[in-house]
C-alpha positions as CSV (number, residue, x, y, z in Angstrom):
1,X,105.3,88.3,138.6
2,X,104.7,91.2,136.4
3,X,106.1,89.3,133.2
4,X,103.3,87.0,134.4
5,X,100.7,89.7,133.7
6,X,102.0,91.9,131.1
7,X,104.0,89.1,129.4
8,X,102.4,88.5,125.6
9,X,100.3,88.9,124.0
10,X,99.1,91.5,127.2
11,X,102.5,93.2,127.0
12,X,100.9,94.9,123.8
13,X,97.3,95.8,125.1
14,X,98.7,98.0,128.4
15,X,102.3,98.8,127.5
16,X,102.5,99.7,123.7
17,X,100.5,101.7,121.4
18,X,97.6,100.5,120.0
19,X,98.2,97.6,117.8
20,X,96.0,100.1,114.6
21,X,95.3,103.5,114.3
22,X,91.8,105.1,112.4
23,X,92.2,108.6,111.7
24,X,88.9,110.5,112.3
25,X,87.2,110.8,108.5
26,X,88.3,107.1,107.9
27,X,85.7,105.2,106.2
28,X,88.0,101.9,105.6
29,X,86.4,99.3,107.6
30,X,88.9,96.2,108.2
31,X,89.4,92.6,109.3
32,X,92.0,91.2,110.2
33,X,92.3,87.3,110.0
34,X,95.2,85.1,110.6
35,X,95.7,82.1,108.6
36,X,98.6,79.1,109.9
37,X,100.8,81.0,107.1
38,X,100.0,84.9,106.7
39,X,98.0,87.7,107.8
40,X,95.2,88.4,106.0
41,X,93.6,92.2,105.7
42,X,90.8,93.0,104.1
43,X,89.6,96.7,103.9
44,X,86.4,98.4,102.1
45,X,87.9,100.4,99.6
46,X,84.4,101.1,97.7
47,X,84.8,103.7,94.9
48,X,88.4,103.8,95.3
49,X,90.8,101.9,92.2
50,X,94.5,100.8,92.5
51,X,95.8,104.2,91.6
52,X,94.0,105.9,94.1
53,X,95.2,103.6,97.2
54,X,98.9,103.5,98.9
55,X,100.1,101.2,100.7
56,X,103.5,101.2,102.5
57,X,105.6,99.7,105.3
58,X,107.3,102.1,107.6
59,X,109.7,102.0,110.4
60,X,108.8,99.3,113.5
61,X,106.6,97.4,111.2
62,X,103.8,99.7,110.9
63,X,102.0,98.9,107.6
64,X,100.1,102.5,106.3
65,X,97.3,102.0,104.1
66,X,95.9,105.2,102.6
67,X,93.3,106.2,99.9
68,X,92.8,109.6,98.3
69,X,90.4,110.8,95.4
70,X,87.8,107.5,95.9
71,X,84.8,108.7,93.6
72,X,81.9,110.5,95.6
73,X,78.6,109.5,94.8
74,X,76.5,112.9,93.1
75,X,72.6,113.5,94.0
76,X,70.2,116.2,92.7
77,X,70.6,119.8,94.7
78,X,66.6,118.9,95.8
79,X,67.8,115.7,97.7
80,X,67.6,115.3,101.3
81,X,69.5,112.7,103.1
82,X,67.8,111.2,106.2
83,X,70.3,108.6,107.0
84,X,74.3,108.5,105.9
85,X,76.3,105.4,107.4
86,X,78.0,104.6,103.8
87,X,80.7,107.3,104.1
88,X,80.0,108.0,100.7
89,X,80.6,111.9,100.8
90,X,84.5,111.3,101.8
91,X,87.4,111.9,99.9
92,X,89.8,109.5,101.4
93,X,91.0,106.9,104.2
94,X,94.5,106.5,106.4
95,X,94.7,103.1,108.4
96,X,98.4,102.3,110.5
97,X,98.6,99.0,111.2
98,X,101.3,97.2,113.8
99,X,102.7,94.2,112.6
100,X,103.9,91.4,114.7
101,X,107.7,90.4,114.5
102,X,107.3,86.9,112.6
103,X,106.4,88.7,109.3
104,X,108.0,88.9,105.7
105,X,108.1,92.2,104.5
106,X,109.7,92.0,101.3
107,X,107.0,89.5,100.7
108,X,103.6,91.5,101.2
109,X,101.0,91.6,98.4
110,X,98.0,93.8,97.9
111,X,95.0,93.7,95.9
112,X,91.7,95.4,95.1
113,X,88.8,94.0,93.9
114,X,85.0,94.8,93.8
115,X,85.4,97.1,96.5
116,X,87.8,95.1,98.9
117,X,91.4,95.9,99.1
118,X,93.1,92.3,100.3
119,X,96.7,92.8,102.0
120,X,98.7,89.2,102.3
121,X,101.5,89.5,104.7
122,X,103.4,86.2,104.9
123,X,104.3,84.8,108.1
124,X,108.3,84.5,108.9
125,X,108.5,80.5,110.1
126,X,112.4,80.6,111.2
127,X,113.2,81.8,114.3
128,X,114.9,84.9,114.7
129,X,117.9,85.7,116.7
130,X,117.3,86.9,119.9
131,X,118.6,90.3,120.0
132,X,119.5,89.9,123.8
133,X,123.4,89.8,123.7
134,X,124.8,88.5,126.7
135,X,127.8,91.2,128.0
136,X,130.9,89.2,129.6
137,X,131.9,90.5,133.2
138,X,135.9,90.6,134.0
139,X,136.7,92.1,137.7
140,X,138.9,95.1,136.4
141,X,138.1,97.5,133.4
């Protein structure tokens, strides 16, 4: 009955760390579509170029997308800001993303443009192998 409940894609939501992470200072915002054939991301990387951005896979399919040294936008000492939502005064941005199981890693791409950094993770269509191994049972060890 519990399988029932916490089977997927619930499993995830109660019983596993979140499927992203945001570190506090982040100013990346993300989507996440899926297409019948990849993953798509796409993340606001405004001020930031190529050089400036990492991204990695690490262990357990976590995909890290960083950015460090983005350019910060300069006003007069006189100015006074009444309203900042843009993130524009920070220096950088650290996203960890879960990926599902069915991916190709060796096959991700990444690209920036006009602001957007655009993360193509391929889907994996063979099945994998389970990795339950059934254990044969003899009376006597």
């Amino acid at each position: 009955m519990a399988d029932g409940f916490f089977g997927y894609p619930f499993r995830r939501l109660f019983l596993s760390p979140p499927a992203y992470h945001e570190w506090s200072g982040s100013t990346a915002l993300m989507d996440w579509l899926e297409s019948p054939t990849s993953h798509i991301f796409k993340v606001n990387v405004p001020g930031f170029s190529k050089e400036n951005i990492k991204v990695q896979v690490g262990d357990e399919n976590i995909l890290h997308i960083k950015g460090e040294g983005g350019k910060e936008e300069t006003h007069e000492k006189d100015t006074v800001w009444h309203v900042a939502e843009r993130g524009t005064r920070k220096k950088g941005f650290s996203r960890e993303i879960e990926l599902p199981e069915n991916v190709k890693l060796d096959q991700i791409k990444a690209q920036v443009e006009n602001g957007v950094l655009t993360i193509v993770v391929p889907k994996d269509t063979n099945p994998k192998q389970s990795k339950v191994r059934n254990i044969n049972i003899t009376s006597k060890l």
